[in-house]
C-alpha positions in Angstrom: 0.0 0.0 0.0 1.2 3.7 -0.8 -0.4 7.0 -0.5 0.3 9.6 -3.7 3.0 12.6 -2.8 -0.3 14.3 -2.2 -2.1 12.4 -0.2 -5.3 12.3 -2.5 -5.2 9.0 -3.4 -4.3 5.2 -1.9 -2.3 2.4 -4.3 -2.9 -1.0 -3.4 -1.8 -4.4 -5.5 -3.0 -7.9 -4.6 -1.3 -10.8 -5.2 -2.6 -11.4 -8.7 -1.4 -7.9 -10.2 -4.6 -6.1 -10.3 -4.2 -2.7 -9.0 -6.4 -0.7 -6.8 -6.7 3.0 -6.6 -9.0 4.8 -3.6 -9.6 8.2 -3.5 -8.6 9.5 0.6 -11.9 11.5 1.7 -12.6 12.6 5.2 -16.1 11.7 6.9 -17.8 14.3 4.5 -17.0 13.4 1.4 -14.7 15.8 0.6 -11.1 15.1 -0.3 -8.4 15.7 1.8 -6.1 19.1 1.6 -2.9 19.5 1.7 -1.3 22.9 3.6 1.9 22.9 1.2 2.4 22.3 -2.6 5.2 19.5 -3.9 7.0 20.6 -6.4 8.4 18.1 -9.0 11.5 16.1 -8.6 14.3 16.7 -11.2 15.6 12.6 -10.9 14.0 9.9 -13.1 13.9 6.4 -12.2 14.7 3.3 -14.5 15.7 -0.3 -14.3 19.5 -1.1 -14.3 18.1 -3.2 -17.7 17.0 0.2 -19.4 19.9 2.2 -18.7 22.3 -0.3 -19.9 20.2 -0.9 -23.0 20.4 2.8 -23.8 24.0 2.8 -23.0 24.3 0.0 -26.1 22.4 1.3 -28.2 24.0 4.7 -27.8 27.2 3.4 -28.8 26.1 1.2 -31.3 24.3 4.5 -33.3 28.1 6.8 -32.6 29.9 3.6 -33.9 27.9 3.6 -36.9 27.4 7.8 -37.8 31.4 7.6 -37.6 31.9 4.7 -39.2 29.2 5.5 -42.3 31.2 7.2 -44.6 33.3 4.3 -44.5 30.7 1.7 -45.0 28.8 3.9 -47.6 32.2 4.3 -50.0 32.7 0.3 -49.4 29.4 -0.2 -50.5 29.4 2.1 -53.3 32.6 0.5 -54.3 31.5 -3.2 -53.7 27.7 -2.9 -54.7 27.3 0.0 -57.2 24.3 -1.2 -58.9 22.5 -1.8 -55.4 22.6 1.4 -54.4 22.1 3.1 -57.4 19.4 0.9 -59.0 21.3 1.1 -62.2 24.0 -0.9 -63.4 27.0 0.9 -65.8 28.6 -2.0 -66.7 
C-alpha cells in the first residue's frame, strides 16, 4: 500500500497484479487538503536493464554515424548497382 506525494489518493496491489486506486476523503466526502504544494523532482527512475540498453544502443548508433562514410564508399565500391538501381557495366 502507498499513499500519492499528495495524499489524494491510496495504491494497493494484490497478489494477482490487479491494481487498486482509492480516492482518501474525510467523513464528508470531501477530499483531503494538503497545507503545502510539492514541487516536482528533477531525478528519473529506471531499471539497471534500461539504462544499460540505452548505453548499447548509444554506442552502437556513434559507432555507426562515424563509421558511415566508410561503409557507404565500401558499399558504393563493392555494390554499385545496389545502391544506385542502375548498373553501368
Amino acid at each position: 500500500m502507498r499513499m500519492s506525494f499528495d495524499d489524494q489518493y491510496l495504491f494497493t496491489v494484490s497478489e494477482d497484479a490487479c491494481l487498486f486506486i482509492f480516492k482518501a476523503v474525510d467523513k464528508e466526502g470531501r477530499g483531503m487538503k494538503r497545507d503545502k504544494e510539492v514541487g516536482y523532482a528533477e531525478e528519473i527512475l529506471i531499471t539497471k536493464s534500461d539504462l544499460e540498453e540505452k548505453v548499447r544502443t548509444k554506442r552502437y548508433v556513434n559507432l555507426f554515424w562515424c563509421c558511415k562514410d566508410t561503409f557507404i564508399l565500401h558499399a558504393l565500391r563493392t555494390y554499385p548497382c545496389a545502391l544506385s538501381g542502375v548498373c553501368w557495366y
